[in-house]
C-alpha positions as CSV (number, residue, x, y, z in Angstrom):
1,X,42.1,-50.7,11.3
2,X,40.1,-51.3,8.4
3,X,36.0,-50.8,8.0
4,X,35.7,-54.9,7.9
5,X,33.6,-56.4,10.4
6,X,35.9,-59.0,10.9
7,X,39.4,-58.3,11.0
8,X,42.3,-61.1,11.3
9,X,46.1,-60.5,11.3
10,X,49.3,-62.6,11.3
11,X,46.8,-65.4,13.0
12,X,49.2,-68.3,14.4
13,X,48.3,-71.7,16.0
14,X,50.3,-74.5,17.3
15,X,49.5,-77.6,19.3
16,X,52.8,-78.2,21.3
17,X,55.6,-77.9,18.1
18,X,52.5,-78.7,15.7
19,X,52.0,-75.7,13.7
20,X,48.2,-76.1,12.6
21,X,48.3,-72.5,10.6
22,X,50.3,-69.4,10.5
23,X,50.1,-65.9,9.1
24,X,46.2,-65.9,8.4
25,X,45.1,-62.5,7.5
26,X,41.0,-62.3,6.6
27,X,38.6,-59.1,6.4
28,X,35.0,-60.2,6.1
29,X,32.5,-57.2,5.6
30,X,28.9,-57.0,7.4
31,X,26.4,-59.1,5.1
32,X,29.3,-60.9,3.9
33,X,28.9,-64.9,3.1
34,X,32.4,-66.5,3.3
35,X,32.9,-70.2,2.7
36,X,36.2,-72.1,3.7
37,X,37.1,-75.1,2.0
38,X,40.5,-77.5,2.2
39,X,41.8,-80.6,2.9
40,X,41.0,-82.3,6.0
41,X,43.9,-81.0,8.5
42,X,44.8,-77.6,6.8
43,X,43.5,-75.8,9.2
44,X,39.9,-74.9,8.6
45,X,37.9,-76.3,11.9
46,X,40.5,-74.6,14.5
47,X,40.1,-71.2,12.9
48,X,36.9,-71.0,13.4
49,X,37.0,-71.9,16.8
50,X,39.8,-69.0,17.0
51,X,37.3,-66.9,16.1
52,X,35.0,-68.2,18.7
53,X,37.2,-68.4,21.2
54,X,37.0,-71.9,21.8
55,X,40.7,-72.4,20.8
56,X,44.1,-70.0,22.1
57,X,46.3,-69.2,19.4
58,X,49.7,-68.3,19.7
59,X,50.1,-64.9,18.0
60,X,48.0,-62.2,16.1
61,X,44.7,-60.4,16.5
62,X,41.3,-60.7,15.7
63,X,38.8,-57.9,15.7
64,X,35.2,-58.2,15.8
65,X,33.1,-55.0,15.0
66,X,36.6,-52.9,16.3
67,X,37.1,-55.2,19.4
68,X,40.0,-57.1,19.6
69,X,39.2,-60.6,20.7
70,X,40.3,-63.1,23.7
71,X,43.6,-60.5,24.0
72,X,44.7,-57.3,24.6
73,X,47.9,-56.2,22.2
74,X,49.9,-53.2,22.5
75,X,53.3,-53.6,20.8
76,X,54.8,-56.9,21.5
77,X,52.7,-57.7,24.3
78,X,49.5,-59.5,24.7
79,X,47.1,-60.2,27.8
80,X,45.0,-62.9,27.5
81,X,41.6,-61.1,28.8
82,X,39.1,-62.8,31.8
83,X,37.3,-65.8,31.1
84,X,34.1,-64.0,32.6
85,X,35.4,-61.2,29.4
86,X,36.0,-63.9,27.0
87,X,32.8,-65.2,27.4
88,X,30.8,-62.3,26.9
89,X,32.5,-61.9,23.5
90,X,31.8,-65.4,22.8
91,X,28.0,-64.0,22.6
92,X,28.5,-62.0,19.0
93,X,29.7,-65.6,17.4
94,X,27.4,-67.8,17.1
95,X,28.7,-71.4,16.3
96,X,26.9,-74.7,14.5
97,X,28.8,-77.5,15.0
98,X,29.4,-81.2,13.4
99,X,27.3,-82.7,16.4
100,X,24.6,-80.8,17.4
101,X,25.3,-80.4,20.9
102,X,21.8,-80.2,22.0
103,X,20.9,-81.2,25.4
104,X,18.8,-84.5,25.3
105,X,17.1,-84.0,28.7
106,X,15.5,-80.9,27.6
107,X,13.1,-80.1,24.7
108,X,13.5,-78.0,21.9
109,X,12.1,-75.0,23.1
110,X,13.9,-75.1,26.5
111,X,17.4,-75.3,24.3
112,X,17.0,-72.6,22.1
113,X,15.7,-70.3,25.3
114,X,18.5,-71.7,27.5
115,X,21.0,-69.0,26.4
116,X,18.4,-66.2,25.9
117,X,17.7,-66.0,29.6
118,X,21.1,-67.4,31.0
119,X,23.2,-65.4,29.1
120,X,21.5,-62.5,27.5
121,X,19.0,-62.1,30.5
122,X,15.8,-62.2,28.7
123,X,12.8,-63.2,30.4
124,X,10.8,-66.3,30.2
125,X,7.9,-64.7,28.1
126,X,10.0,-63.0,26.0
127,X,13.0,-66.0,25.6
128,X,9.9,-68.3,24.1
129,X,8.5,-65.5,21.9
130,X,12.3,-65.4,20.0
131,X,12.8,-69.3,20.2
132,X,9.4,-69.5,18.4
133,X,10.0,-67.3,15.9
134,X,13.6,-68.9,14.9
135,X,12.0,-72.5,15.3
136,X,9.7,-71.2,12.8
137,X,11.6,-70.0,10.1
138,X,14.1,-73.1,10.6
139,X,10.6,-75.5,10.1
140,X,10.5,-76.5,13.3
141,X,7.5,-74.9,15.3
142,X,5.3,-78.2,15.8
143,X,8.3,-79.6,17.3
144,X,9.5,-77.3,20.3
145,X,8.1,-79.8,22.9
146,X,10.0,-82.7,21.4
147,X,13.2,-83.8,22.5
148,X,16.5,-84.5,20.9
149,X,16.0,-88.2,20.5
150,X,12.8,-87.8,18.7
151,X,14.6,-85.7,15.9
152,X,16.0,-86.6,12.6
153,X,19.7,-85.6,12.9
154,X,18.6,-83.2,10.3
155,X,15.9,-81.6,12.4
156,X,18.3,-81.5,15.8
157,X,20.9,-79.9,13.6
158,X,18.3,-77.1,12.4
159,X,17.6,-77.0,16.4
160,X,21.3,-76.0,16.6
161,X,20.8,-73.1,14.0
162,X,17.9,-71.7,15.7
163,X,19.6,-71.9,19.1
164,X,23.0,-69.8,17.5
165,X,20.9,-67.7,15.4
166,X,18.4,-66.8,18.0
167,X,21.4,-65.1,20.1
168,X,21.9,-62.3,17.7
169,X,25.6,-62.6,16.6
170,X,27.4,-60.2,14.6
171,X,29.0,-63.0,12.6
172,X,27.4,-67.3,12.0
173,X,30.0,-69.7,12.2
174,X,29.5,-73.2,10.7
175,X,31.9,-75.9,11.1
176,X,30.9,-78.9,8.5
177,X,27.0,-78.5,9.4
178,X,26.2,-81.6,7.3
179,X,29.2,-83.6,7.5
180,X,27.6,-85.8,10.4
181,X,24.2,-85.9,8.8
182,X,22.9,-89.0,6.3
183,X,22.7,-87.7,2.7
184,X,19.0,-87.3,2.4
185,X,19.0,-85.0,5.5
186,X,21.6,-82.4,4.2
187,X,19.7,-80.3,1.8
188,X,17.2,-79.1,5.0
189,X,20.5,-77.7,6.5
190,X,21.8,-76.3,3.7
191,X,18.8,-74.8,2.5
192,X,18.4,-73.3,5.9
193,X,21.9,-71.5,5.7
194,X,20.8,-70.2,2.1
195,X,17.8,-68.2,3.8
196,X,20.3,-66.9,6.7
197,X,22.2,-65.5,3.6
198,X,19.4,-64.2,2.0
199,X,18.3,-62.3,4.9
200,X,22.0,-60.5,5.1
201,X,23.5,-62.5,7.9
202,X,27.4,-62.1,8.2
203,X,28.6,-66.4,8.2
204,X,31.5,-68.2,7.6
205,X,31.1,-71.2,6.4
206,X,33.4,-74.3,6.8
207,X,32.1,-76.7,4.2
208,X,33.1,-80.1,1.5
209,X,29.8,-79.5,-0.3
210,X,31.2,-77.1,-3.4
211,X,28.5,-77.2,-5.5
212,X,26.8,-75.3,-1.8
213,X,29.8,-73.2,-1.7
214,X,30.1,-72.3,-5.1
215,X,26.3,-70.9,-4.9
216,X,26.4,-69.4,-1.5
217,X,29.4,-67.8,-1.5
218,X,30.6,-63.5,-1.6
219,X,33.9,-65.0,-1.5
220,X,35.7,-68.3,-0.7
221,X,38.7,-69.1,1.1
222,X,41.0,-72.4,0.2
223,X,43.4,-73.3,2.8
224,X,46.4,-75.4,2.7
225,X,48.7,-76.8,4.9
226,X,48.2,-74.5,7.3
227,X,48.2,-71.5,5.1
228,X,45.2,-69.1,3.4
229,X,46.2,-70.5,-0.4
230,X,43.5,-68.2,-2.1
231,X,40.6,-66.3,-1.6
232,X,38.5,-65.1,-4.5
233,X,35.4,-65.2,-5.8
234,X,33.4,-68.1,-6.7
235,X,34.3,-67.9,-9.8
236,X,37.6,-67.6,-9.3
237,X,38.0,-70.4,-7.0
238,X,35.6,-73.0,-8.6
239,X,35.7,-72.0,-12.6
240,X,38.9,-70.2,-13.0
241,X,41.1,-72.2,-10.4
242,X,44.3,-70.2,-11.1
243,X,46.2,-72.1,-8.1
244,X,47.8,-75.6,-8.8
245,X,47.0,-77.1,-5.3
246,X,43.5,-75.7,-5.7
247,X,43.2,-77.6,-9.1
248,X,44.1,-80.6,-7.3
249,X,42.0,-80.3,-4.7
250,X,39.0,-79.4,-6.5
251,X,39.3,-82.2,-9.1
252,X,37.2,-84.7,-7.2
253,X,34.5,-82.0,-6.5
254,X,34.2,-79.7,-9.6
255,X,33.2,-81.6,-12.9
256,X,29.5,-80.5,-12.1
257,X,29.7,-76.8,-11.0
258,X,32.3,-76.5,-14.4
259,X,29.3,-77.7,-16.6
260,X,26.9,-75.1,-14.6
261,X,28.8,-72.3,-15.6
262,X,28.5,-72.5,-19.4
């Protein structure tokens, strides 16, 4: 077992005869920013919720902080663990979503503390004391008796952060953050994942916006067709671009993060 906080091997995922990947292997480090980019369909949206345990998968592991997740393994044979055991796992990955998934009939503050009590057994007093501070540092504290529908999707979807964040995870999971958000609204969010990374937090990062994962990243991640392609630095991936599907895929992207770099 290696000193990575997060640990995948031989990671394989079918929908009936569909293979969506096979044979992932990934080791992200505490404090690590990792940033997974592809073409739509290769693969990127389901590993994450593999992670998260939102999804089965069909063979390997996945270790978080030495704990094998969703399974036990010895040998050949797996176990697929209790849902009741699942789900507390579930509470060291926090997820962001496309949609925010907020619930409309309560306000902000009452969805970010919803967890803290229900799940991590906090008490009132001290559930609102966290939500405020994460509301705060998201920009968000004059609005935590508003309700979803009163948001910009841009301000629900730094709700969303808040309400992950606030839960403590070992490792931040976001799936396309911006991807459902009008373009004027996506630079809050992103400029919201750039302080998580400042402050150390552990996130992997499923993104189209390069120019974002060029600057954010430790290390990025190009899948395709259901396969990890590359992983390298940003450099690597978004300068160097020593893989001919990579090439291809960035050519659309990359004519402004190549002129950055001179």
């Amino acid at each position: 077992m290696s000193d990575s906080l997060l640990q995948i091997r031989g990671l394989g995922k079918w929908f009936g005869p569909h293979k969506v990947f096979s044979g992932v292997n990934l080791d992200i480090d505490q404090g690590e920013v990792v940033t997974i980019i592809g073409s739509s369909g290769s693969g990127k949206t389901t590993l994450l919720r593999c992670i998260n345990l939102l999804e089965t998968f069909q063979e390997g592991t996945i270790h978080l902080n030495g704990e094998e997740l969703g399974y036990t393994t010895s040998g050949y044979h797996r176990r697929r663990l209790s849902e009741a055991h699942i789900a507390n796992q579930r509470i060291h990955t926090g997820m962001v979503f496309q949609q925010f998934n907020l619930f409309p009939h309560m306000t902000v503050m009452k969805n970010v503390t919803l967890g803290l009590v229900k799940v991590k057994g906090m008490d009132r007093q001290s559930a609102e004391a966290e939500a405020k501070k994460w509301l705060t540092r998201v920009g968000l504290a004059e609005k935590i008796n508003s309700y979803p529908s009163q948001l910009s999707g841009g301000q629900q979807q730094r709700v969303a952060i808040a309400r992950a964040i606030a839960m403590n995870p070992l490792i931040m999971l976001f799936d396309e953050a911006t991807s459902a958000l009008d373009p004027e609204l996506v630079g809050e969010v992103l400029n919201v994942i750039k302080e998580l990374a400042r402050d150390g937090t552990t996130m992997i990062v499923v993104t189209h916006e390069m120019r974002f994962a060029y600057e954010l990243s430790d290390k990025t991640v190009f899948m395709d067709d259901g396969k990890i392609a590359r992983v390298g630095t940003p450099k690597e991936i978004f300068i160097e671009k020593d893989h001919p599907r990579l090439r291809e895929f960035l050519a659309t992207f990359n004519a402004d993060i190549a002129g950055s770099s001179a």
